[in-house]
N, C-alpha and C positions, 0 to 999 in steps of 0.2 A: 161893628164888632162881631155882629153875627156871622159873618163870612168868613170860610174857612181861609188863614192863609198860605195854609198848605197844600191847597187842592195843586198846583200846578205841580209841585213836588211829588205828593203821590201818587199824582198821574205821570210822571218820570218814572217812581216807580215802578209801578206797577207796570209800565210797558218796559222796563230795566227786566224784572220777573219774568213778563211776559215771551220777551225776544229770549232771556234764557231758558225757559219753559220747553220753549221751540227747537232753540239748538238744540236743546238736551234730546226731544223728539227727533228732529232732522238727522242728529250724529247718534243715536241708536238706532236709526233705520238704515242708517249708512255703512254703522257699524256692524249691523247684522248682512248687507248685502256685500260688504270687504270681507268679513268671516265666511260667509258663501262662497264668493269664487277666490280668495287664496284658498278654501280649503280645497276647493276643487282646482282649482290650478295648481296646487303640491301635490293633490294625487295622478295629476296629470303627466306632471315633473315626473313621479317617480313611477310610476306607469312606464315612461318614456326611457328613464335613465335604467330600469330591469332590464326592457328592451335591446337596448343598446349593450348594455354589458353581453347581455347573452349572443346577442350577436356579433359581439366582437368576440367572444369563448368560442363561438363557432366558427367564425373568421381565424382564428387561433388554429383551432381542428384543421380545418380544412387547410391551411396552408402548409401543416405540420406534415398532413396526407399528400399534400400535392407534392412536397419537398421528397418524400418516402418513394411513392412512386416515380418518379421522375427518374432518381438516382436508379430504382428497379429496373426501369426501360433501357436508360443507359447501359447499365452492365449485361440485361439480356441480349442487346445491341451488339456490346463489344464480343461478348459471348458467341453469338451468332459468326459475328465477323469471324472472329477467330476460328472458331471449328471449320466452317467455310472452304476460310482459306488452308488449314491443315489438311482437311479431306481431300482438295485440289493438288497441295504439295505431294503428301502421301499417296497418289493416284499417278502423277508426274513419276515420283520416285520407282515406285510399283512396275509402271509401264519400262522406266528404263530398265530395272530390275530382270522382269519379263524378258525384255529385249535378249539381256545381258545372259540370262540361262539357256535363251532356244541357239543363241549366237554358239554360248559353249559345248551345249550337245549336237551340235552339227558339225560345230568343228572335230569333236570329238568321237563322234562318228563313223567324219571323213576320215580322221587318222586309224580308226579300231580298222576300217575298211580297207586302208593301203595299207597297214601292218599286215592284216591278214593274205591280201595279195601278194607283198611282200615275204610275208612265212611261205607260199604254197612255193614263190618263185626258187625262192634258196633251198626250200625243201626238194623239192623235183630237182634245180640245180647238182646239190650235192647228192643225190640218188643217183641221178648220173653221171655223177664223177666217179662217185664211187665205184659204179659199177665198170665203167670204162676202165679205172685205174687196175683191174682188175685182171682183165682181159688182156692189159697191154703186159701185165706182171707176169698172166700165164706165157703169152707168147714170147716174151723176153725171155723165160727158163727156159724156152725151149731152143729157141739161139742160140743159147749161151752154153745149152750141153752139146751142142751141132759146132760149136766154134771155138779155137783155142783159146787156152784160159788168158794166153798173154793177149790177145788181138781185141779181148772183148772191153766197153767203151765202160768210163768207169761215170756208174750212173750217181756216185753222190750216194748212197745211202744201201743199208743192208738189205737183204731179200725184196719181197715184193711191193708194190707201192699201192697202199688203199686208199690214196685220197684223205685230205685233212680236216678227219673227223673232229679233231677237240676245236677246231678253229669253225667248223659248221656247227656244234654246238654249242659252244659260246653267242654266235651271231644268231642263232635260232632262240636261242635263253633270252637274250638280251630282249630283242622282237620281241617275244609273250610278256617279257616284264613292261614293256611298253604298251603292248596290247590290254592287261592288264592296268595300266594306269589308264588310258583311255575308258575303257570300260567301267572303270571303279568311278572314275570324272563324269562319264554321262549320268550313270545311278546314283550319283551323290546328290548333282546337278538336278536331273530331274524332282529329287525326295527335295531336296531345299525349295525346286520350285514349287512344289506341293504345297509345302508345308508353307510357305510365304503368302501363296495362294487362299489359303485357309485363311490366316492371319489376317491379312487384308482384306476378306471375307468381312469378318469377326470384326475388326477394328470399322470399316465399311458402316456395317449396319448399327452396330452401336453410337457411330456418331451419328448418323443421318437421322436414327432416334432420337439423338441426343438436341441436334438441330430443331427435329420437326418436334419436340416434346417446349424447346425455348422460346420458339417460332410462335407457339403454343402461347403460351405466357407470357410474350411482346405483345400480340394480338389483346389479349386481355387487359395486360397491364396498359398498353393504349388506351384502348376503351373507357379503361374505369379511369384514368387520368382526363381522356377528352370530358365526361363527365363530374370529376370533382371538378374543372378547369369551370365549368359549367355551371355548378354552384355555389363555386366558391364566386363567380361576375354575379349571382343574383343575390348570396347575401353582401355582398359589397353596395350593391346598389338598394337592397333592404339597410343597411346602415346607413349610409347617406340619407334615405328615405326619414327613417328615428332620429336620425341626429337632427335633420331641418326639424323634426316635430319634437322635439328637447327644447331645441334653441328658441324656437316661439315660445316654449309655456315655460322657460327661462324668461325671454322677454316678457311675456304678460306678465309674471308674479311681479318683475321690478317693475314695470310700468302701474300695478296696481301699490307699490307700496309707498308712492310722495304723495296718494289721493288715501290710503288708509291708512297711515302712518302719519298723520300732520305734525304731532311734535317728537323726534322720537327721543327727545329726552323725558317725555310723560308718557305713564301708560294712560289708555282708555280709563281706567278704573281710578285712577287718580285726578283726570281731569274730569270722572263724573262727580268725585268726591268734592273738590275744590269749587264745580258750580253748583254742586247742593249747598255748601257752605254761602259761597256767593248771595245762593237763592236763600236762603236763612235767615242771612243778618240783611237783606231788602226786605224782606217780610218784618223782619223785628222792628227796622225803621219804620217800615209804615204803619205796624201797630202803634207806635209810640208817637208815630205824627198823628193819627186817628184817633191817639187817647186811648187804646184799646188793651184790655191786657189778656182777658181768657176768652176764647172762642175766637182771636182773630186769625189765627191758621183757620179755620173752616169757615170764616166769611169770607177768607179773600181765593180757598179753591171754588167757593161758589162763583163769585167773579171771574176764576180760571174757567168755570166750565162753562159760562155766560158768553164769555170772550169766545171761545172755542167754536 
């Protein structure tokens, strides 16, 4: 009767306490090393996901830039083209132009030069008609008082004959209004040539500034495009870089959470709650198999620290 016959029992017990003693030690140190690296692994995450956003805002920039300049190259391009080929047509034009006024003042010229030969020849011509006709008039009165009035040859027309002056000055008029037009035609001709000269000048160098000023700003705008081109390939491959190192510390937090999460319909703080209660009512029991009523919590952490 002096043998306890509970010892087996409260030595179930007590190793019941004991193993929960333990867990509760085991899964607070577990607990504290899950709260370590999820917390470092979420500030890793977002470490990572700043990262990545920013670099995708600049991925954003950069392509907004690269879009802008591109279309700028484009249109300095076509720009180029275009004056190019205007300054070419325009030079084309220019030259026939050219052509077309040294053509008219020489033709023009040629004509003021054979009117004027022409005026000297009708000129001298009818000087000497005239003067003949004159001559022939004197000598004819003088026949004609030496000869009878019936025998003498009926010449057509009264007294003496001077030669057909209003008919040499009409052909003489005419000639100078012609010479005239010729002359007025070369100096017109020439002043338009002038003046188109200039023009073409003027229009010339303005474009060719216009050219070499976009030529200018294709050069550039290359440049600074081969270089966004340039950084927009290194933050691409900087994103890619952040996103693999996202997507790991993505993977780690879920990989850490079926090893610190065990129930996750219980928090930590619940299932420490529920094994202190555990450990309570073992304790209660073994006081009251031990017979024991005040002082058995402190006899049986002395056991806990015996055991330990």
């Amino acid at each position: 009767m002096s043998e306890d016959p509970f010892v087996k029992i409260k030595a179930l017990i007590g190793t019941l306490i004991e193993r929960l003693l333990a867990e509760e030690a085991d899964e607070a140190s577990h607990k504290g090393w899950c709260d370590t690296e999820i917390s470092k692994t979420l500030k890793d995450r977002e470490y990572r996901l700043r990262d990545v956003e920013k670099l995708h805002s600049s991925l954003e920039g950069l392509n907004a830039r690269k879009a802008t300049l591109s279309e700028d190259k484009h249109e300095l391009e076509v720009a180029v083209a275009e004056l190019t080929a205007d300054l070419g047509s325009q030079t084309a034009t220019r030259e026939e132009e050219k052509a077309e006024h040294e053509e008219t003042v020489a033709e023009s010229k040629e004509g003021v030069e054979a009117i004027t030969q022409a005026i000297d020849i009708l000129d001298h011509f009818y000087a000497e008609a005239a003067q003949a006709t004159m001559e022939e008039a004197g000598e004819g009165e003088t026949k004609l008082v030496q000869q009878p009035e019936d025998e003498a040859p009926d010449a057509g027309f009264e007294g003496a004959y001077t030669g057909s002056s209003s008919a040499s000055t009409g052909v003489l008029g005419m000639l100078d209004v012609i010479k005239s037009d010729f002359e007025r035609t070369v100096t017109e001709t020439e002043a338009a040539e002038e003046q188109a000269k200039r023009d073409f000048v003027e229009f010339e160098r303005a474009t060719k500034m216009s050219i070499t000023t976009k030529e200018t700003g294709l050069e550039h705008t290359t440049h600074e495009l081969t270089e966004c081109e340039s950084e927009l390939s290194t933050a691409e491959e900087d994103v890619r870089t952040q996103q693999e190192a996202l997507d790991n510390s993505v993977r780690t937090w879920e990989e850490l959470l079926p090893g610190c999460v065990a129930d996750p319909g219980m928090s930590y703080e619940e299932r420490v709650e529920r094994r202190n209660s555990e450990v309570a009512a073992l304790k209660d029991a073994y006081c009251i198999l031990n017979n024991e009523d005040a002082g058995c919590s402190g006899v049986f952490l002395q056991k806990r620290i015996r055991v330990q």
